[in-house]
C-alpha positions in Angstrom: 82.0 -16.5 -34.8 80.0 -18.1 -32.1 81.3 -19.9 -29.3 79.8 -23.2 -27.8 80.0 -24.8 -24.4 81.0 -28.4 -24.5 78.5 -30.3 -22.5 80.2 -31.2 -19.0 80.0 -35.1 -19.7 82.9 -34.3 -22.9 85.1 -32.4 -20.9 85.1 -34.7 -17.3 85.6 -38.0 -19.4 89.5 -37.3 -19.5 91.5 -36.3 -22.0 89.1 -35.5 -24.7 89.7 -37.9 -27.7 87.5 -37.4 -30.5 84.6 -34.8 -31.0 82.2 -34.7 -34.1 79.5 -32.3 -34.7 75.8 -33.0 -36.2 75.6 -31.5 -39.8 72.8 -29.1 -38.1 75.2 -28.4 -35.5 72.9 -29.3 -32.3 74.0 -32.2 -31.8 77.7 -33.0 -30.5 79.2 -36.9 -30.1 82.3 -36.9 -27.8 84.7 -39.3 -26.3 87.6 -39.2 -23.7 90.4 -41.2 -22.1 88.1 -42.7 -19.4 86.5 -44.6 -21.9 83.1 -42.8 -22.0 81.3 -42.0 -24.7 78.5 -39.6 -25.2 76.1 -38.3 -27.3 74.8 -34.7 -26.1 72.1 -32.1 -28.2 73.1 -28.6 -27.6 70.9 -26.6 -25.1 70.9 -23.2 -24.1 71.2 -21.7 -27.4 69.6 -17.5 -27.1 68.3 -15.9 -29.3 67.7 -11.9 -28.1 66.3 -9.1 -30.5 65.8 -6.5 -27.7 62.5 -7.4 -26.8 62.0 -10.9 -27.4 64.4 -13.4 -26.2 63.9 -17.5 -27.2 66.0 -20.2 -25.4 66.4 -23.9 -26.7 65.7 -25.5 -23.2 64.9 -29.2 -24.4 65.9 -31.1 -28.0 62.2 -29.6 -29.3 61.3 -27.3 -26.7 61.8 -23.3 -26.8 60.9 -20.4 -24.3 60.0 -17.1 -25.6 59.8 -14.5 -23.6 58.5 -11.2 -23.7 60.8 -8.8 -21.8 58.7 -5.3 -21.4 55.8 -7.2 -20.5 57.6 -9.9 -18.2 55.4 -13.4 -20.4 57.1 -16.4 -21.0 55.4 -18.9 -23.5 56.5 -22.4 -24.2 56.7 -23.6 -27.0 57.3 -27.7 -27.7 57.9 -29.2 -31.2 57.2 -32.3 -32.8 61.2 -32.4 -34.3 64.0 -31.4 -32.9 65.0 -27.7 -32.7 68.1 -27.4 -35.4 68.1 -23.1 -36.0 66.7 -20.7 -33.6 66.5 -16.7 -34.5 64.2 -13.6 -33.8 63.1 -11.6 -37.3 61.9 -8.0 -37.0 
């Protein structure tokens, strides 16, 4: 099971009220007691295979980096990023 970090706007709003997920799952809709609602995509995801290691940093924007050589490559996409792994 993987655990996900609400983003700070669905957990400052008050009481949290409703929550529903994207079907792709990188995209979270939120809204609390102080009448906010937001809309929020999912950052931050990792994806580490020893020596590679790719972070969702924008909606279609990864960085891959190489961690024995110390290279980091970006990488931006014309969609949004919805699954993110390393294959060996």
């Amino acid at each position: 099971m993987s655990r996900t970090r609400l983003p700070q706007v669905c957990t400052q709003s008050g009481s949290l009220l409703s929550l529903s997920w994207s079907a792709d799952g990188m995209r979270v809709a939120c809204g609390g007691s102080g009448g906010v609602i937001a809309l929020a995509a999912l950052l931050g995801h990792v994806a580490d295979d020893g020596r590679l290691r790719a972070e969702v940093v924008g909606a279609s924007r990864v960085v891959v980096s190489d961690l024995g050589r110390e290279t980091e490559e970006q990488l931006d996409f014309r969609e949004p990023v919805t699954r993110l792994a390393l294959g060996g």
